[in-house]
C-alpha positions as CSV (number, residue, x, y, z in Angstrom):
1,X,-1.2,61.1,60.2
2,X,-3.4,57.9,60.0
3,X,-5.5,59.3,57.8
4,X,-2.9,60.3,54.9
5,X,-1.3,56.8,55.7
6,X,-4.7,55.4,54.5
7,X,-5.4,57.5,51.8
8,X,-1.8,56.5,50.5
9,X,-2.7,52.9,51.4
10,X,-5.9,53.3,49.1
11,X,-3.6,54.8,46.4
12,X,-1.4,52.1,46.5
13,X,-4.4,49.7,46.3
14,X,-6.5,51.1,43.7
15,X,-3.4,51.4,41.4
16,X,-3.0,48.0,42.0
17,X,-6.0,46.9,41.0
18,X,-5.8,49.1,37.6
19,X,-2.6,47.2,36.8
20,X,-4.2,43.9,38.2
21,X,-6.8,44.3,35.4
22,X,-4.3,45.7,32.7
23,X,-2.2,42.4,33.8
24,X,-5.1,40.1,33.5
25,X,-6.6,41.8,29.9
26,X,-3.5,40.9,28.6
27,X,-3.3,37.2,29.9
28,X,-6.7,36.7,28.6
29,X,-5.6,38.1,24.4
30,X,-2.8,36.0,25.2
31,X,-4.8,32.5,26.3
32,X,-7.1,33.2,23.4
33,X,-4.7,33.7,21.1
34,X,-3.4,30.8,22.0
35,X,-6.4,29.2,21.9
36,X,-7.1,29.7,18.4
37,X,-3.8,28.6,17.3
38,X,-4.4,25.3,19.0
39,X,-7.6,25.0,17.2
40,X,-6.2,26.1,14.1
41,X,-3.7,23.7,14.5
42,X,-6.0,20.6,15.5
43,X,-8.0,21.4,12.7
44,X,-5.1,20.9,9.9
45,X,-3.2,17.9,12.1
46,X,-6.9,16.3,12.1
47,X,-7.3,17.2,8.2
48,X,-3.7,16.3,7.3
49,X,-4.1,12.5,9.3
50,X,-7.4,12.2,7.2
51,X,-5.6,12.5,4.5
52,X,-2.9,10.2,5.1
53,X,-5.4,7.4,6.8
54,X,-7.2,7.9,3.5
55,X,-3.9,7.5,1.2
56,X,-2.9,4.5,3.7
57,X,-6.4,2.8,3.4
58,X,-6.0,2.9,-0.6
59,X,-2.5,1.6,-0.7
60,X,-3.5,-1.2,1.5
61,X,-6.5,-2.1,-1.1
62,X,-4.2,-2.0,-4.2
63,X,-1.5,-4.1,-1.8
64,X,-4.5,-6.4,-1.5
65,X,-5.7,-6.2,-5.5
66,X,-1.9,-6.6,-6.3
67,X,-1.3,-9.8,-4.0
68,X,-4.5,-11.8,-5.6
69,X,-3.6,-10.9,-9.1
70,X,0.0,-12.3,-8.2
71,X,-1.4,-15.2,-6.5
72,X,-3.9,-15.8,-9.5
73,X,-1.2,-15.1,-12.4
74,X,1.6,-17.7,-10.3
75,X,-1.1,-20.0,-9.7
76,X,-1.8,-20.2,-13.4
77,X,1.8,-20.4,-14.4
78,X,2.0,-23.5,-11.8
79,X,-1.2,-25.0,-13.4
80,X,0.2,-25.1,-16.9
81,X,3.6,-26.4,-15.3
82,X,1.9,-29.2,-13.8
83,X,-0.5,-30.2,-17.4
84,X,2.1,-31.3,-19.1
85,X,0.4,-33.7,-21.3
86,X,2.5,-34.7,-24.2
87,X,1.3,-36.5,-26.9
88,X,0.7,-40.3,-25.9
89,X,3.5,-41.9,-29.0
90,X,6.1,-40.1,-26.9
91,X,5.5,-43.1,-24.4
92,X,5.8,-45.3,-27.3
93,X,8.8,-44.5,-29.0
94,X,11.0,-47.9,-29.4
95,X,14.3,-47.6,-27.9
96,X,15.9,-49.6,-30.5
97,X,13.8,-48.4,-33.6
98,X,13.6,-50.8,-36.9
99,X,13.4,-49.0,-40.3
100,X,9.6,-50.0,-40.3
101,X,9.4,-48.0,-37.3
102,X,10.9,-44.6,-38.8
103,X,8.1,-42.9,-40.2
104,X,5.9,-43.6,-37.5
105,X,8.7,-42.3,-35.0
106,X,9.0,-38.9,-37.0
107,X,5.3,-38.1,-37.5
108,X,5.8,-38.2,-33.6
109,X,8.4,-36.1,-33.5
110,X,6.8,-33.6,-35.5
111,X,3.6,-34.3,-33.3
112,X,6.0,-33.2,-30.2
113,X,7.0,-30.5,-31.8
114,X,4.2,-28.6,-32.6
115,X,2.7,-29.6,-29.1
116,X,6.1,-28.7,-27.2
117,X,5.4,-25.3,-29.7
118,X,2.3,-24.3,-28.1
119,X,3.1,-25.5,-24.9
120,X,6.4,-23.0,-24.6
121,X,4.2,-20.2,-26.1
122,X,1.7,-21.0,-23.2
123,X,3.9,-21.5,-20.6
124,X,6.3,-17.9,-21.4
125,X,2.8,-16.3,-21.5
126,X,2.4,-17.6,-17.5
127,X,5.7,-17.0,-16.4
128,X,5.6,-13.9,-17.8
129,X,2.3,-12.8,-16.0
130,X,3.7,-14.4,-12.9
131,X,7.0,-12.5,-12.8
132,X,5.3,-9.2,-13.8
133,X,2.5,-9.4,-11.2
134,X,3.7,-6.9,-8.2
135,X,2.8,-6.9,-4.2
């Protein structure tokens, strides 16, 4: 009776075992499959946050291009704000002007005009640059 109770004891084992190995074949094409998917997947987050520390890295250079050509164009346009030279009769002009005075007074004017001309051409060109230049 011992005998059969070990041979059945043996039977129990040795089926054991088979399905111990079936159980730990399929754990192992699981892990693996698992594994690959993993690396699969690092492989396309690692590509994918090239990519976007790439695009990030150029956006900050034209930022960067962007801010100096605004600071350059508003500087400009401040520049020309602050030259305003006009011509030197404008300092002159008499307050209570005599007819001898007249002709003198218009060739000023027209003097003024054609600077206050080139001047506005000048400074619309600035502003202009200025309020178009982008961050």
């Amino acid at each position: 009776a011992l005998s059969s109770i070990g041979e059945e004891m043996q039977k129990i084992l040795n089926a054991s075992n088979v399905s111990h190995v079936e159980d730990q074949d399929e754990v192992n094409r699981v892990r693996e499959s698992f594994a690959r998917c993993d690396d699969s997947i690092s492989i396309g987050n690692a590509s994918h946050a090239v990519t976007k520390e790439e695009a990030h890295a150029t956006c900050r250079s034209s930022e960067s291009e962007l801010l100096q050509s605004k600071t350059t164009d508003c500087g400009e346009y401040k520049l020309v704000m602050q030259s305003l030279d006009p011509p030197n009769c404008m300092g002159s002009l008499p307050t209570n002007p005599q007819h001898t005075d007249l002709a003198a007074m218009l060739s000023c004017v027209q003097q003024t005009a054609a600077w206050w001309h080139e001047f506005n051409a000048t400074a619309t060109n600035s502003a202009e640059s200025c309020d178009q230049a982008s961050t």
